[in-house]
Each structure stands twice: as structure tokens, then as C-alpha cells.
Jmol script that loads the backbone (N, CA, C; Angstrom):
load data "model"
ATOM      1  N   UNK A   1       0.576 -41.822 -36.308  1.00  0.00           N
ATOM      2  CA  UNK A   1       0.719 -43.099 -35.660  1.00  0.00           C
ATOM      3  C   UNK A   1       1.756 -42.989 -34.546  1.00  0.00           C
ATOM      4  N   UNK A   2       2.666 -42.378 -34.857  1.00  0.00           N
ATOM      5  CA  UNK A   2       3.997 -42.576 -33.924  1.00  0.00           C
ATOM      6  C   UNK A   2       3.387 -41.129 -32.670  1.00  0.00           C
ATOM      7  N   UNK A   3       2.700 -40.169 -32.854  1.00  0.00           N
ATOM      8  CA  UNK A   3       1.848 -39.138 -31.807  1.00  0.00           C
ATOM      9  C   UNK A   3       1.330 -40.877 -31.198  1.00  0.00           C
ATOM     10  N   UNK A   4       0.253 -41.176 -31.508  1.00  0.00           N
ATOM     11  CA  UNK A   4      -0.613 -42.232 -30.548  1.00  0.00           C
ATOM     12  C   UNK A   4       0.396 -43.204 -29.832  1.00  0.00           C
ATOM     13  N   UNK A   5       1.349 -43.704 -30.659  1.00  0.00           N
ATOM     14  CA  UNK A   5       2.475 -44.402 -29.401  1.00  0.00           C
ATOM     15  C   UNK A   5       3.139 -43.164 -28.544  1.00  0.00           C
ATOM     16  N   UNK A   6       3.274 -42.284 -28.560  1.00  0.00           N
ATOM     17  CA  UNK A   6       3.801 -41.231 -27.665  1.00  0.00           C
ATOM     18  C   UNK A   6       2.921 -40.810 -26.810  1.00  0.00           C
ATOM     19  N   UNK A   7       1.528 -41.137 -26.808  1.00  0.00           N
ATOM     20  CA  UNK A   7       0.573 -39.955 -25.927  1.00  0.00           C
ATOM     21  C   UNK A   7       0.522 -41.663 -25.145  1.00  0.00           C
ATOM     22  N   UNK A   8       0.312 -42.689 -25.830  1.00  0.00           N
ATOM     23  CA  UNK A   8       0.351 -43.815 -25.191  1.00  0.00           C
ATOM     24  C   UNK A   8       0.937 -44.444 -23.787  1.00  0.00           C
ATOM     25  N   UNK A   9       2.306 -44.174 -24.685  1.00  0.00           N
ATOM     26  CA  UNK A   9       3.512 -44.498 -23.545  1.00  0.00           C
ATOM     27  C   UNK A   9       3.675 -43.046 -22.621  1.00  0.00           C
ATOM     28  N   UNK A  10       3.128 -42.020 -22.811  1.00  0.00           N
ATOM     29  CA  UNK A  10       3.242 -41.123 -21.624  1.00  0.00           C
ATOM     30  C   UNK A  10       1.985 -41.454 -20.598  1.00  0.00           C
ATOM     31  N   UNK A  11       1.066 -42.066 -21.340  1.00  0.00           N
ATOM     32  CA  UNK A  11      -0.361 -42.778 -20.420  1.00  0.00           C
ATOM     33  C   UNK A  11       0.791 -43.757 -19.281  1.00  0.00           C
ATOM     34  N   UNK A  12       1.185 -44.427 -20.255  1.00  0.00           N
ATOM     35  CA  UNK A  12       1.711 -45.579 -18.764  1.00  0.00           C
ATOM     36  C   UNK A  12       2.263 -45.091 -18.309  1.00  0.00           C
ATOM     37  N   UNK A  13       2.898 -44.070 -18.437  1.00  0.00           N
ATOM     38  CA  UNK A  13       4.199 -43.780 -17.681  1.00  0.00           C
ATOM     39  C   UNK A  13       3.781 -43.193 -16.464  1.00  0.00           C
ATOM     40  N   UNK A  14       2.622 -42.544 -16.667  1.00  0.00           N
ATOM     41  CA  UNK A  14       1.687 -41.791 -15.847  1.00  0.00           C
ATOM     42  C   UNK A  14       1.221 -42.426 -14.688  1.00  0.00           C
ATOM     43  N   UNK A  15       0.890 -43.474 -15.530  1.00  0.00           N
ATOM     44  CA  UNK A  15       0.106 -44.275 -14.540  1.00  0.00           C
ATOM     45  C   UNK A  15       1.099 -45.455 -13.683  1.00  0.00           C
ATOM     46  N   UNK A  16       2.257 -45.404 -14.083  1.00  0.00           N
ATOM     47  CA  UNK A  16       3.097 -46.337 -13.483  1.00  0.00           C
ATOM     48  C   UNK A  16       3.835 -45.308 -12.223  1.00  0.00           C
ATOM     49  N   UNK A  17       3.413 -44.109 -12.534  1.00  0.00           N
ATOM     50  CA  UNK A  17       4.281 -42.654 -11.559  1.00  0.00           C
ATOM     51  C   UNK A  17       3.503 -42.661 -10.390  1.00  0.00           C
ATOM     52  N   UNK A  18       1.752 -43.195 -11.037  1.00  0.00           N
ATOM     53  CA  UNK A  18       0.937 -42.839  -9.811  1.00  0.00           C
ATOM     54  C   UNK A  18       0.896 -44.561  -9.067  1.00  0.00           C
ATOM     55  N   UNK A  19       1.033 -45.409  -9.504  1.00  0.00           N
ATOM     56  CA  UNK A  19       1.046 -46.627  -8.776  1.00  0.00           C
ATOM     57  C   UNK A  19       2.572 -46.002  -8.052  1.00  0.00           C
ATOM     58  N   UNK A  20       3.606 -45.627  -8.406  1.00  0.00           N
ATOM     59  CA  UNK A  20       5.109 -45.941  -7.730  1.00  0.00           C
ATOM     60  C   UNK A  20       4.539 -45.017  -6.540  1.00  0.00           C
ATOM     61  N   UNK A  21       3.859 -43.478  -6.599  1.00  0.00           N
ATOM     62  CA  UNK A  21       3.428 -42.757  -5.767  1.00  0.00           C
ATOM     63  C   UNK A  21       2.758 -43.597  -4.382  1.00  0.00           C
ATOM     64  N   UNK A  22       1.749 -44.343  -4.981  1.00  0.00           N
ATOM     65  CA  UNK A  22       0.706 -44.822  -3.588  1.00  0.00           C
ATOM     66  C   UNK A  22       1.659 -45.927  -2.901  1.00  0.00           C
ATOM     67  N   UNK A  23       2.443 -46.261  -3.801  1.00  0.00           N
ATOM     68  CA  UNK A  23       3.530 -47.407  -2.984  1.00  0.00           C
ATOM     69  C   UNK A  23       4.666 -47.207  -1.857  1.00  0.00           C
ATOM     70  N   UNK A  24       4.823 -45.818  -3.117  1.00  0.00           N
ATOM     71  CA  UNK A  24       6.066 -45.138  -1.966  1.00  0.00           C
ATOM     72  C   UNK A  24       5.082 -44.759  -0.629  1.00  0.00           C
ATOM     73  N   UNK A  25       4.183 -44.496  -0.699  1.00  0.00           N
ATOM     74  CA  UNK A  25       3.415 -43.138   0.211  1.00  0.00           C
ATOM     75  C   UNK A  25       2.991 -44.506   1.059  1.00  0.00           C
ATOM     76  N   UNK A  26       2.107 -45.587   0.732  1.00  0.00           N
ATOM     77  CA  UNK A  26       1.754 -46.469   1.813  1.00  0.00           C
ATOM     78  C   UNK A  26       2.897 -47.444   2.412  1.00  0.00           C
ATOM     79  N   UNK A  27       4.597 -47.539   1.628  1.00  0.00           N
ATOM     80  CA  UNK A  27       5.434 -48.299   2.651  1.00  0.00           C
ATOM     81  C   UNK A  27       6.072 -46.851   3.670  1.00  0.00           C
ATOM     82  N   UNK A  28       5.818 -46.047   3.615  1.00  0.00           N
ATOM     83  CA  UNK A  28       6.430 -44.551   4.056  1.00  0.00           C
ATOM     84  C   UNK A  28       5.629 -44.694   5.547  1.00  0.00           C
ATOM     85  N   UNK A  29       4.880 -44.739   5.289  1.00  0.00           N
ATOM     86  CA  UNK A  29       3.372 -44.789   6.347  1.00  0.00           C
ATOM     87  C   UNK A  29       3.447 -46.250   7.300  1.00  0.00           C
ATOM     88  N   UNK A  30       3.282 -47.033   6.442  1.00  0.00           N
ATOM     89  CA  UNK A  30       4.240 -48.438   7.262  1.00  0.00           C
ATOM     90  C   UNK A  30       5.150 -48.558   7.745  1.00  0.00           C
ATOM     91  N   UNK A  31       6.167 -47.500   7.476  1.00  0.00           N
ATOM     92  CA  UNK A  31       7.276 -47.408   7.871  1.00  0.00           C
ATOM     93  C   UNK A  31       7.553 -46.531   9.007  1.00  0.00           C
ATOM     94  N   UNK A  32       6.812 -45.182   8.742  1.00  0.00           N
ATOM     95  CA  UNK A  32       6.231 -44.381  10.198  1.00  0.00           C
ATOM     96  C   UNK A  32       5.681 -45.250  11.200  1.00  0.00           C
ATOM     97  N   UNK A  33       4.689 -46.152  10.874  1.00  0.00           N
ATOM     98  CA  UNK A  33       4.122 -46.594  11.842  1.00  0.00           C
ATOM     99  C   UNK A  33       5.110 -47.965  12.534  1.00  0.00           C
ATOM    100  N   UNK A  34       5.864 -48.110  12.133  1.00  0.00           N
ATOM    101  CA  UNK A  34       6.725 -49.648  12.594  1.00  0.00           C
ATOM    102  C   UNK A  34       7.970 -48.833  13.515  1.00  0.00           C
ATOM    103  N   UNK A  35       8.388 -47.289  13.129  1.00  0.00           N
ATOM    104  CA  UNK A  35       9.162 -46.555  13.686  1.00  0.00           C
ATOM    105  C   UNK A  35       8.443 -46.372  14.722  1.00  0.00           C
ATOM    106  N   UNK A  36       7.268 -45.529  14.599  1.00  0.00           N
ATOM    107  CA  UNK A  36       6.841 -45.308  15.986  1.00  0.00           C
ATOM    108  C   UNK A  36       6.365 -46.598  16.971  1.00  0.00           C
ATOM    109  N   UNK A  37       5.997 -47.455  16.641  1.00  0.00           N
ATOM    110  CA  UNK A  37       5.772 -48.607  17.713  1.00  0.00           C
ATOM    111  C   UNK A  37       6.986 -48.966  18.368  1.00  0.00           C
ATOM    112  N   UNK A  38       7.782 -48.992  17.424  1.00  0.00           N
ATOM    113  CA  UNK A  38       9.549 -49.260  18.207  1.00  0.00           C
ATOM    114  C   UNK A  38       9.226 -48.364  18.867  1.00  0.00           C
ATOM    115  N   UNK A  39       9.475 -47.218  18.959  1.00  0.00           N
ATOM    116  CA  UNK A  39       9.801 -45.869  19.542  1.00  0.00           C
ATOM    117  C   UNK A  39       8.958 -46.550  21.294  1.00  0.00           C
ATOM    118  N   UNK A  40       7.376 -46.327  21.142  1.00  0.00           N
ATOM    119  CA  UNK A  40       6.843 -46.582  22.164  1.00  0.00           C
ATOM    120  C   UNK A  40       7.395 -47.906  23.064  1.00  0.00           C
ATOM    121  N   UNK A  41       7.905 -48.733  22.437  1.00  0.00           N
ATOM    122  CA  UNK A  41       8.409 -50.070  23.169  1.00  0.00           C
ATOM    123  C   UNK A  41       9.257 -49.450  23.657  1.00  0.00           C
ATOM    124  N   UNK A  42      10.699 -49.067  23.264  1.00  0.00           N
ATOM    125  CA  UNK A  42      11.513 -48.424  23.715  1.00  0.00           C
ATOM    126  C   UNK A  42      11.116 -47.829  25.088  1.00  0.00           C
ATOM    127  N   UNK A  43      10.388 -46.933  24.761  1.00  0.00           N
ATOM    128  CA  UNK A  43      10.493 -45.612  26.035  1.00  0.00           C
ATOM    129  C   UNK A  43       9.634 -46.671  27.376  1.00  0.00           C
ATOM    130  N   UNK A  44       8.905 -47.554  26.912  1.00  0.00           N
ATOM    131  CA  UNK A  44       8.561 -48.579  27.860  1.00  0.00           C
ATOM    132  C   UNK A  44       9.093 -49.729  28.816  1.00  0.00           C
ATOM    133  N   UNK A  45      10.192 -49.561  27.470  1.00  0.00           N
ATOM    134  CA  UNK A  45      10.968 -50.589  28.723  1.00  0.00           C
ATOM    135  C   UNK A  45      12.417 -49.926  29.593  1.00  0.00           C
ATOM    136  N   UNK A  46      12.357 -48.872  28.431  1.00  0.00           N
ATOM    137  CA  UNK A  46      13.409 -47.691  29.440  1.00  0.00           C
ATOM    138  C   UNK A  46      12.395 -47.533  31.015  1.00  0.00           C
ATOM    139  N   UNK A  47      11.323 -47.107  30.997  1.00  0.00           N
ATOM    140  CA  UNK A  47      10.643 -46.637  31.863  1.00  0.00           C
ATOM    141  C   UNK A  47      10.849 -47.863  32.852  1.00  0.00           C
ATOM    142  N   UNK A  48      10.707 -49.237  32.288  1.00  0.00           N
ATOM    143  CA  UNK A  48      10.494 -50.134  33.264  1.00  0.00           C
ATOM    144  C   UNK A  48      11.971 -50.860  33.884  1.00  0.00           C
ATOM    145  N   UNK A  49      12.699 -50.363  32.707  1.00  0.00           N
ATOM    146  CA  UNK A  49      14.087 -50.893  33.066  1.00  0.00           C
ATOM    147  C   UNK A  49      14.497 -50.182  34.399  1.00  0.00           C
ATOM    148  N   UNK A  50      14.113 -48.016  34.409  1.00  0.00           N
ATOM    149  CA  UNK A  50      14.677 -47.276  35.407  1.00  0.00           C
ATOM    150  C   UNK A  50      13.949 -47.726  36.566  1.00  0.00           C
ATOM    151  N   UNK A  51      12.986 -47.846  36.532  1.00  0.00           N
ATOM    152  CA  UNK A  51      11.932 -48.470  38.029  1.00  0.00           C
ATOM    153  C   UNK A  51      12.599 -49.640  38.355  1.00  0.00           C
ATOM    154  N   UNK A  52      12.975 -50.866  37.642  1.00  0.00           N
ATOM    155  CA  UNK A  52      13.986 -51.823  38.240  1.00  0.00           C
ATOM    156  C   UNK A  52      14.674 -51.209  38.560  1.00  0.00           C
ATOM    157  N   UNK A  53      15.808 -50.470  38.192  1.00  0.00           N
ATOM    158  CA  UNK A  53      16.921 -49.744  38.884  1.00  0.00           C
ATOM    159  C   UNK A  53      16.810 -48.728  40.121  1.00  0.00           C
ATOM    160  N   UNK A  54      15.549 -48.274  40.286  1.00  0.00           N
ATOM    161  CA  UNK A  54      15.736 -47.088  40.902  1.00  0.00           C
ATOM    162  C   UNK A  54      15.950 -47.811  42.469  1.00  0.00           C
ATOM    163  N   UNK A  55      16.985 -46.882  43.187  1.00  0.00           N
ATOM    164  CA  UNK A  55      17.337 -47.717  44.662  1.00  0.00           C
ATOM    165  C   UNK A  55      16.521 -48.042  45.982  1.00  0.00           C
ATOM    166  N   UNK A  56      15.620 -46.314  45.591  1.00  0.00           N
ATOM    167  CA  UNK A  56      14.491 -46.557  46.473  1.00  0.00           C
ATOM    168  C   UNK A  56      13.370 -47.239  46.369  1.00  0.00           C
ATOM    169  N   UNK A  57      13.032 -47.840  44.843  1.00  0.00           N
ATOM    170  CA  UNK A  57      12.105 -48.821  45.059  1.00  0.00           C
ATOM    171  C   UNK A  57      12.684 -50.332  45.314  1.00  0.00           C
ATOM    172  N   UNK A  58      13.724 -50.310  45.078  1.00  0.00           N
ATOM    173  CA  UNK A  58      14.456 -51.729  45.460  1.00  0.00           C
ATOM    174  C   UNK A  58      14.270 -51.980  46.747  1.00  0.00           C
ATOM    175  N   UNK A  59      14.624 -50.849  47.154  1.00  0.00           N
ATOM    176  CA  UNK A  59      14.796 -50.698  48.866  1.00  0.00           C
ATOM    177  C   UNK A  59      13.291 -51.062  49.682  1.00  0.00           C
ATOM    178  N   UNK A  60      12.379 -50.485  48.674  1.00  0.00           N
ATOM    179  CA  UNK A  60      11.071 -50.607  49.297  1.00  0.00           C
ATOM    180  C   UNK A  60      10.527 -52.096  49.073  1.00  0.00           C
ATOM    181  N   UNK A  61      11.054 -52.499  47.897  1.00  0.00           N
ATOM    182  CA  UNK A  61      10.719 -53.762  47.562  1.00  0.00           C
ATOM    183  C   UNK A  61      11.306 -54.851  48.915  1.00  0.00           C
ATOM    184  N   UNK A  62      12.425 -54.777  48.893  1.00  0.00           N
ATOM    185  CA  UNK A  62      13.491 -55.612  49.741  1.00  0.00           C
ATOM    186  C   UNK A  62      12.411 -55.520  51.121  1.00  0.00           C
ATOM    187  N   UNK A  63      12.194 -54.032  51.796  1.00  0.00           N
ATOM    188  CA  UNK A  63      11.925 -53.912  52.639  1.00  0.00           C
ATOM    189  C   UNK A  63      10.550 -54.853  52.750  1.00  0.00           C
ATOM    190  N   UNK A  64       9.617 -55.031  52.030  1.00  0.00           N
ATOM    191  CA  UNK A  64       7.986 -55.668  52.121  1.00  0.00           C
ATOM    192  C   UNK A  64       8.106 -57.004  52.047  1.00  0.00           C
ATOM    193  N   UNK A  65       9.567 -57.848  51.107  1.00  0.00           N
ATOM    194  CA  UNK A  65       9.826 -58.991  51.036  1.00  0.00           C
ATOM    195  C   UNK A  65       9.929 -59.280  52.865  1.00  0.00           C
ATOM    196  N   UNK A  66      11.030 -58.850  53.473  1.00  0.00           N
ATOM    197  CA  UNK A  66      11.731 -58.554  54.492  1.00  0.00           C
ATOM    198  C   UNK A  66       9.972 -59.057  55.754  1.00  0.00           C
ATOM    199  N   UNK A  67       9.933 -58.090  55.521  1.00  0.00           N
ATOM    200  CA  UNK A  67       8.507 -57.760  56.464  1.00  0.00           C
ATOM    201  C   UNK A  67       7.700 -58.705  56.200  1.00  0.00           C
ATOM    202  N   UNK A  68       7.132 -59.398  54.934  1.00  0.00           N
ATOM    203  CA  UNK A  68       6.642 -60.619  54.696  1.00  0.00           C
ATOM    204  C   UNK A  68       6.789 -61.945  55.566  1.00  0.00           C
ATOM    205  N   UNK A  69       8.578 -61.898  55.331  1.00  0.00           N
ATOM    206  CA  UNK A  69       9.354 -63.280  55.875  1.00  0.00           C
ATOM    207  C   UNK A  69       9.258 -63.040  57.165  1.00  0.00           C
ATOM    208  N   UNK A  70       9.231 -61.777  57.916  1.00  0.00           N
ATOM    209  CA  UNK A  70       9.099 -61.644  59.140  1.00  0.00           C
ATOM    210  C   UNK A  70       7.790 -62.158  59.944  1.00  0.00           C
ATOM    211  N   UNK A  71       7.263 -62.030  59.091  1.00  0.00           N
ATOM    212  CA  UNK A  71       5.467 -62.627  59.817  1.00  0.00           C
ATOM    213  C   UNK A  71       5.929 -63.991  59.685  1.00  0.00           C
ATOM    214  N   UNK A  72       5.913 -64.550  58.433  1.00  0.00           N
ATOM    215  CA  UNK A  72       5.765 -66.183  58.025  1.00  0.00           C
ATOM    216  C   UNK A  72       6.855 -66.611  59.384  1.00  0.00           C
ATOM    217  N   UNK A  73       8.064 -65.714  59.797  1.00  0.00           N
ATOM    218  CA  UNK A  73       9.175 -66.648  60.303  1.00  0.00           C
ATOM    219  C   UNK A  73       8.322 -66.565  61.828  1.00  0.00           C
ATOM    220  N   UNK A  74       7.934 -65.620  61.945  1.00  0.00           N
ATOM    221  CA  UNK A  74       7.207 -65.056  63.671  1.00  0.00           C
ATOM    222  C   UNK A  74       6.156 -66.196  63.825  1.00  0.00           C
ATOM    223  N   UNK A  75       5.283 -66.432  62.342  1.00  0.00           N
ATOM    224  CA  UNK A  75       4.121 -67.370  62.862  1.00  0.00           C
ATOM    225  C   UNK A  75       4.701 -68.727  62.866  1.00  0.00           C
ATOM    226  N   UNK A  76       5.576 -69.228  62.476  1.00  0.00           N
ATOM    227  CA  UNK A  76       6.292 -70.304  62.448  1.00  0.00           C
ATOM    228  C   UNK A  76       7.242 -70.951  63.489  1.00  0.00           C
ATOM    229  N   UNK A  77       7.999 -70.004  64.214  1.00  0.00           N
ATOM    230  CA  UNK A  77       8.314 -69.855  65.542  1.00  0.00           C
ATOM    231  C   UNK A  77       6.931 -69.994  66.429  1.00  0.00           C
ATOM    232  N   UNK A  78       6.102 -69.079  66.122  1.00  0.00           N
ATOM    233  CA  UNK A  78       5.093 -69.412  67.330  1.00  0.00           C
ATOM    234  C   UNK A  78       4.333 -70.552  66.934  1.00  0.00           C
ATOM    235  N   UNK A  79       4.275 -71.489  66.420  1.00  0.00           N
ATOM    236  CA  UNK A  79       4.186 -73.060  65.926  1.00  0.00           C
ATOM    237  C   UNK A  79       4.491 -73.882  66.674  1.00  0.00           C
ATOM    238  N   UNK A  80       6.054 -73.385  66.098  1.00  0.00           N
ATOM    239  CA  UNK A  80       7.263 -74.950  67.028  1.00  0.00           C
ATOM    240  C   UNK A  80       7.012 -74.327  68.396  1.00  0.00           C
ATOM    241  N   UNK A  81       6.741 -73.375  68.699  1.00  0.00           N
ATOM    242  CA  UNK A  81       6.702 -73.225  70.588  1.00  0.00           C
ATOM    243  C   UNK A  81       5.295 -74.182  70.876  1.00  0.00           C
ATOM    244  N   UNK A  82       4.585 -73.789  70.099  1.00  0.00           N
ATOM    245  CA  UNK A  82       3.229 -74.227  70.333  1.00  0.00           C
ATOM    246  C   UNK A  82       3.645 -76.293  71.030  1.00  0.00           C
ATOM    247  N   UNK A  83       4.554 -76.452  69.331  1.00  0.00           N
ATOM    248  CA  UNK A  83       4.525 -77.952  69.057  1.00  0.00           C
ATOM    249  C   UNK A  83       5.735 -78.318  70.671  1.00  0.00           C
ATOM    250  N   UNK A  84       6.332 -77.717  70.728  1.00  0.00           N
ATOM    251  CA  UNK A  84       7.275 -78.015  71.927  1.00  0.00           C
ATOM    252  C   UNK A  84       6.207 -77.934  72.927  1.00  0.00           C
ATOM    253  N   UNK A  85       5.834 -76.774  73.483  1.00  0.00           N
ATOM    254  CA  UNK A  85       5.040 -77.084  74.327  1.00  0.00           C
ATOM    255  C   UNK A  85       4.304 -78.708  74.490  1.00  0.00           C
ATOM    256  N   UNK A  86       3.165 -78.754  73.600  1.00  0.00           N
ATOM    257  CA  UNK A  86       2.353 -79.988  73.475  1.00  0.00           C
ATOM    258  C   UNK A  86       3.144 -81.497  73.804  1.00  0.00           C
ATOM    259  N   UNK A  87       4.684 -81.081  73.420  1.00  0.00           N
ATOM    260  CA  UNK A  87       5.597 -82.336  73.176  1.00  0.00           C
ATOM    261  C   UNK A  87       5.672 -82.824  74.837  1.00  0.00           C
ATOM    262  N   UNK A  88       6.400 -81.330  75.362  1.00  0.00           N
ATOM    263  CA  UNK A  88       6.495 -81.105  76.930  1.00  0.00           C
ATOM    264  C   UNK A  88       5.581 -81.985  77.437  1.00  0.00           C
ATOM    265  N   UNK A  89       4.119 -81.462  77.239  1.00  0.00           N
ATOM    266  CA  UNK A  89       2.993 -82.161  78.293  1.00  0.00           C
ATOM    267  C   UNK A  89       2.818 -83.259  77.885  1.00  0.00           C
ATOM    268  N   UNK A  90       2.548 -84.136  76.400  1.00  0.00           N
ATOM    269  CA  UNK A  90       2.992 -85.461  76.784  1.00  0.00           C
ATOM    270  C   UNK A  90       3.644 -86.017  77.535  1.00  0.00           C
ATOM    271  N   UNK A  91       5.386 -85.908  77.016  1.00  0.00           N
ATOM    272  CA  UNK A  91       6.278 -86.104  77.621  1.00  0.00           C
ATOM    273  C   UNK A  91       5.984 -86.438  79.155  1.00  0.00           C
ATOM    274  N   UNK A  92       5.626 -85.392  79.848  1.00  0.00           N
ATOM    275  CA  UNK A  92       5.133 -85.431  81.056  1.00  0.00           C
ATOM    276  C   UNK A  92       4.480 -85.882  81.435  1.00  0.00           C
ATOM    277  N   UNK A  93       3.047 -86.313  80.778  1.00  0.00           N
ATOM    278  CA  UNK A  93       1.820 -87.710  80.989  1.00  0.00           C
ATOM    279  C   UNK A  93       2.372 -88.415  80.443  1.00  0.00           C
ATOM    280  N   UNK A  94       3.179 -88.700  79.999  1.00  0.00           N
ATOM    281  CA  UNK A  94       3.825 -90.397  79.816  1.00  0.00           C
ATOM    282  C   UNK A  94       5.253 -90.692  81.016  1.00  0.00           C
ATOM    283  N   UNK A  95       5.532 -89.663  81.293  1.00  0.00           N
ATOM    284  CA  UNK A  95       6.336 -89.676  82.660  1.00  0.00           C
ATOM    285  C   UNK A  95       5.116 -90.134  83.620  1.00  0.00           C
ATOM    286  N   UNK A  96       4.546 -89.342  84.013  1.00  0.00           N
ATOM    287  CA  UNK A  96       3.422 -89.487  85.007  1.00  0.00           C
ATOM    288  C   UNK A  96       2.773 -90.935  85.302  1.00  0.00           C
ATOM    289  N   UNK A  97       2.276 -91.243  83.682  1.00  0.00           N
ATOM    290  CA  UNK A  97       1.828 -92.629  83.905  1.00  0.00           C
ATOM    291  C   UNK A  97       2.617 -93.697  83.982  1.00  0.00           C
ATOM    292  N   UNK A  98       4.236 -93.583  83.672  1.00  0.00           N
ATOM    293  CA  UNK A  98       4.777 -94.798  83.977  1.00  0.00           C
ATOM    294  C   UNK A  98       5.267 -94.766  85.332  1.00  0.00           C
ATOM    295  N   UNK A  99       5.418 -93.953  85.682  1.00  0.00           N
ATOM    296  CA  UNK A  99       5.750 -93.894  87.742  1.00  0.00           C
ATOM    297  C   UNK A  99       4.610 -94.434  88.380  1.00  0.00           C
ATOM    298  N   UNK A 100       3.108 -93.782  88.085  1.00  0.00           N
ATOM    299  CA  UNK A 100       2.319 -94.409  88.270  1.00  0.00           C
ATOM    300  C   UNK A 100       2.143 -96.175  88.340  1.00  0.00           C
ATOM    301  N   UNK A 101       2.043 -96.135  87.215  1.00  0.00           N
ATOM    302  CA  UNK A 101       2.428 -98.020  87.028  1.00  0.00           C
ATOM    303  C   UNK A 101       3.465 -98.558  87.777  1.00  0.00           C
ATOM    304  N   UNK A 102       4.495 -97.900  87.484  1.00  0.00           N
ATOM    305  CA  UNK A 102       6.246 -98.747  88.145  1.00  0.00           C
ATOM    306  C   UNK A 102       5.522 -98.696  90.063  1.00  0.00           C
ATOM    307  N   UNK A 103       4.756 -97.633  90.100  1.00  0.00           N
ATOM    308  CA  UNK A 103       4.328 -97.342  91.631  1.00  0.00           C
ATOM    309  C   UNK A 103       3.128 -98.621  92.035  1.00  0.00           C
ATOM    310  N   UNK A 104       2.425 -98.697  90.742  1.00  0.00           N
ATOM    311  CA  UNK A 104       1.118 -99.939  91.407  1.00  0.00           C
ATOM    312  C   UNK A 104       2.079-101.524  91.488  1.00  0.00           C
ATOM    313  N   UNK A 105       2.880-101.560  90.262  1.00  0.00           N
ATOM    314  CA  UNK A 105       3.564-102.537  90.344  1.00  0.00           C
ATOM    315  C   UNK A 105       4.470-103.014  91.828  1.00  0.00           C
ATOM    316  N   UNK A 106       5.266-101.903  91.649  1.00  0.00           N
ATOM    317  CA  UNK A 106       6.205-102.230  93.453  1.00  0.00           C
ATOM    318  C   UNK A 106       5.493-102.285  94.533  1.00  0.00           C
ATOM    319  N   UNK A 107       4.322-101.464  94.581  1.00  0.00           N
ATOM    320  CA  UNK A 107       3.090-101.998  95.754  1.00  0.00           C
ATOM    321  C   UNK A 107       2.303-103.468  95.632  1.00  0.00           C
ATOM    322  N   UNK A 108       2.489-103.865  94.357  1.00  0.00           N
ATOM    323  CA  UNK A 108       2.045-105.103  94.096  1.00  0.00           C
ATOM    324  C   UNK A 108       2.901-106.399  94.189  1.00  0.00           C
ATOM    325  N   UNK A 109       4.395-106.084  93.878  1.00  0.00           N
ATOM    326  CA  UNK A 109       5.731-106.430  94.416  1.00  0.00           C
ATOM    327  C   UNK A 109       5.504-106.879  95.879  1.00  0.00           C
ATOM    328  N   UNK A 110       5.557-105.722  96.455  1.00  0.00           N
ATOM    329  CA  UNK A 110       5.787-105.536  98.094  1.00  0.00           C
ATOM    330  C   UNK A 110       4.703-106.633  98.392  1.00  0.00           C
ATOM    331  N   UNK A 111       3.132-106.400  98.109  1.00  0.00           N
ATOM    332  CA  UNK A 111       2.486-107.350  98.812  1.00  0.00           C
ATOM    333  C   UNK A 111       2.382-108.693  98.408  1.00  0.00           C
ATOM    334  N   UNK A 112       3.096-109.162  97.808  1.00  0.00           N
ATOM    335  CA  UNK A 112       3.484-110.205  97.238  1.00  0.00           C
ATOM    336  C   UNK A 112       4.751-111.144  97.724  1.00  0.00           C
ATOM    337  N   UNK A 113       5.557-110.459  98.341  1.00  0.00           N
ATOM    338  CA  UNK A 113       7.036-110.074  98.765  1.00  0.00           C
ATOM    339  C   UNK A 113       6.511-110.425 101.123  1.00  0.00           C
ATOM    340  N   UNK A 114       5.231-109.576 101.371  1.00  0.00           N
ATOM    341  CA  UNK A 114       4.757-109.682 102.061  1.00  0.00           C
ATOM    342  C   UNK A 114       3.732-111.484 102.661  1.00  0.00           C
ATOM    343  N   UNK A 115       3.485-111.792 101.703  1.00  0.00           N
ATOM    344  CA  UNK A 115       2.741-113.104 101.781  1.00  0.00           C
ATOM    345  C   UNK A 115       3.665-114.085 101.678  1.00  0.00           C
ATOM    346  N   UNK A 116       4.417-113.884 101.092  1.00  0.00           N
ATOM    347  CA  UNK A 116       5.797-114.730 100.833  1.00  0.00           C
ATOM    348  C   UNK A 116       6.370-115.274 102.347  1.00  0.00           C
TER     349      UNK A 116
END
end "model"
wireframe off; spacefill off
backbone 0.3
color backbone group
């Protein structure tokens, strides 16, 4: 009787060795794999951190911003010239037409001035 509790309890024990086994072995493996994903993040944002840093792409960056604003500011300037201009030649037909007028008027003055 006391053999069958002994072959017994070496059964569980057995079998509690091979459950602790697949447990250890699949958090081991989970654990490889959660190491290595860190790992890859890591070297990814190192990679992306040094490309922010590096001077010559800053430089190149700065430079295309630069060159960007240079068009937008060039086409924007050539705008307000545009809009000055246009302002000009009003300006100037509304000069034009009030001399005009002030001119029909004082001729209309005068012959008025004349009958008098």
C-alpha cells in the first residue's frame, strides 16, 4: 500500500515537473520575445533619434524649408507689386476723371460767368 502512495506521489511530482517545465520554457520564450521587440524599438529610435541629430541633414532640412519660404515670399512680393501697380492705375483714372469733370465744370462756370 504505502509502494502505491510512493509510485503515486512520484506520478505527480512528475507531472507537476513537466507542467513547471512548459511554463518555465513558454514565459522564457515570452520573455525572449518582449526582450527582443524592446531591443528592435530601441535601435529604431536610436536610428531616428541620430538622423534628427545629424547636422547635415538639419542643414539640408533648414536649407528646403529656406528655399520653400523663398518662392512663397518671391510669389507674394510679386502680388503686392502686381496689387500696387493696379492701385497706381486707378489712382490715376480717378485723378484723370476728376480734372476732367473739375475741367467740364469751370468751362461750364466760365460760360455761365460769360452770359452773366
Amino acid at each position: 500500500q504505502l509502494t502505491k502512495v510512493v509510485v503515486h506521489l512520484n506520478a505527480r511530482n512528475d507531472e507537476a515537473e513537466q507542467r513547471f517545465d512548459r511554463l518555465r520554457a513558454g514565459f522564457e520564450e515570452e520573455l525572449r520575445t518582449i526582450a527582443q521587440d524592446a531591443s528592435l524599438k530601441i535601435a529604431a529610435e536610436r536610428a531616428r533619434l541620430e538622423r534628427a541629430l545629424d547636422p547635415e541633414a538639419l542643414r539640408r532640412d533648414a536649407e528646403l524649408i529656406a528655399a520653400e519660404w523663398a518662392a512663397r515670399r518671391e510669389a507674394a512680393r510679386e502680388e503686392l507689386g502686381a496689387l500696387r501697380a493696379d492701385a497706381a492705375k486707378r489712382q490715376e483714372q480717378e485723378a484723370d476723371a476728376a480734372r476732367a469733370r473739375l475741367q467740364q465744370q469751370a468751362a461750364a462756370l466760365r460760360a455761365e460767368a460769360g452770359r452773366v
